[in-house]
Steps between C-alpha positions, in 0.01 A plus 500: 500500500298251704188477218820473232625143708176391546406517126858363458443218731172399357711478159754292645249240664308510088828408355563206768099375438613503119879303556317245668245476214198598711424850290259285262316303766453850741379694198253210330383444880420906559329518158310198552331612847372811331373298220719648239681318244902584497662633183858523647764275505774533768833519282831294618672628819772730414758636744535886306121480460495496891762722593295726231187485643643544845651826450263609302209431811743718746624772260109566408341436868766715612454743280076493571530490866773809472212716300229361773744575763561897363092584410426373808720727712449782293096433555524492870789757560376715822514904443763663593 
């Protein structure tokens, strides 16, 4: 649950960085200091898009750190 609001949060803070028209700038800047050239364009904000991507980030990081969560206690169960 905790790597499923994390993901979640770092969605919500993307979608805030895009509303305030930043998305381009971050993205051209990252490219541009490891000397690539950037094919994207950052599309209008859009307030389903977010709500979208934000579920989707917590359903799927949930989902992954669930599966982590059960190999990892079945790998290090103690005998019996």
């Amino acid at each position: 649950m905790a790597l499923g609001m994390i993901c979640a949060f770092f969605g919500f803070i993307w979608s805030i960085v895009v509303a305030l028209g930043l998305g381009q700038w971050m993205i051209d800047k990252k490219m541009h200091l490891l000397f690539l050239n950037n094919p994207f364009t950052i599309l209008p904000f859009n307030f389903w898009k977010m709500v979208a991507l934000v579920v989707g980030l917590y359903a799927g990081a949930y989902i992954m750190g669930w599966i982590f969560a059960y190999v990892w206690n079945w790998y290090n169960k103690k005998p019996a």
